[in-house]
N, C-alpha and C positions, 0 to 999 in steps of 0.2 A: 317634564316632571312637574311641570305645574301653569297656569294660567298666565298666558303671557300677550298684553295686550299690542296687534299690530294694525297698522294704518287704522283705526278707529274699531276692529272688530279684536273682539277676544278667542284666543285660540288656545287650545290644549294639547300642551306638549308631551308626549307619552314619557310615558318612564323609562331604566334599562331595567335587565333584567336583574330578579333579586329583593326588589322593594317589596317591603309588606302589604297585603290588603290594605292593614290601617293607614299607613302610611300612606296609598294610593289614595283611599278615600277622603282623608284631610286633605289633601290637594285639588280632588274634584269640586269640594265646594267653590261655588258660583262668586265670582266677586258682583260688587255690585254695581249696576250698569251707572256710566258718568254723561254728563254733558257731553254731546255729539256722537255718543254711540251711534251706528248706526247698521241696519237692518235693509239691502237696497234702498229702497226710496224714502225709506222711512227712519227721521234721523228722533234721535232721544234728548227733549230739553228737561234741565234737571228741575229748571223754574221757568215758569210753573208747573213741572210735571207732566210732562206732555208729550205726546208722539206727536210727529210734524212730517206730512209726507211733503220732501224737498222742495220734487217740481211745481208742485199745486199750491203749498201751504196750507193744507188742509190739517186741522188741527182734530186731537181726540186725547181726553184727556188722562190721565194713568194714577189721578192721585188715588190713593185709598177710600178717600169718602163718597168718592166719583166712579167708583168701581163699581158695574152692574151687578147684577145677578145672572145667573147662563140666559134666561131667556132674552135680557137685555142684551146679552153679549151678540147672540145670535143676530136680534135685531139690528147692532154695529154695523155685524159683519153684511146683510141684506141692504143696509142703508149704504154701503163702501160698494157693494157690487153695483148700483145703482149709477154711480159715478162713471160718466161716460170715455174719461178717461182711466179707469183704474183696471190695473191687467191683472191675470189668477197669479202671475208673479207678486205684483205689490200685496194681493189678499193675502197670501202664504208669509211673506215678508210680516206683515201685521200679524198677523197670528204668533209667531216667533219672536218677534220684539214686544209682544202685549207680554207673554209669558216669559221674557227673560228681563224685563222689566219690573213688572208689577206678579209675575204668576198666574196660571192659567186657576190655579189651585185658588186664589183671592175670589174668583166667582161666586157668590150667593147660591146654593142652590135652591133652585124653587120647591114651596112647600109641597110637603106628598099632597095630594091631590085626589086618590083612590080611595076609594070610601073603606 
């Protein structure tokens, strides 16, 4: 019936039957991600805001002022695949902890461009 935080991940516990949409949906809201969350390898520091992938120590940062715009994100992500040890597991991991984090939605988008 509601957000229930286990060994470091947040889980959503369904409802019974009966409860109102409203009711459902004040419960979906998201809490907000704490110190050590974590996303497989990639754990959540709350200071200085940052994603920490465990094994490596690879830092990338989630504050809001530090937040790209999509094309920069993209580049993130091109610059993490590049990492000779990083799996399409950890890239997916990243992508899901940027956006439950910070939100994918927080991206800049880039200026229209089309004439």
């Amino acid at each position: 019936m509601a957000w229930k935080k286990k060994n470091g991940h947040w889980e959503y516990e369904g409802s019974p039957d009966g409860i109102s949409f409203v009711e459902e949906a004040k419960n979906l809201a998201r809490p907000p991600a704490d110190d050590g969350d974590y996303w497989g390898n990639w754990v959540y520091r709350k200071e200085p805001d940052l994603l920490v992938h465990k094994q490596h120590n690879y830092e990338v940062p989630t504050s809001r002022d530090e937040v790209p715009d999509s094309d920069e994100f993209v580049d993130w992500l091109a610059q993490l695949r590049e990492k000779t040890w990083i799996t399409s597991q950890d890239l997916g991991d990243f992508i899901r902890a940027f956006d439950y984090v910070r939100g994918l939605r927080w991206l800049r988008p880039l200026a229209n461009t089309k004439g």
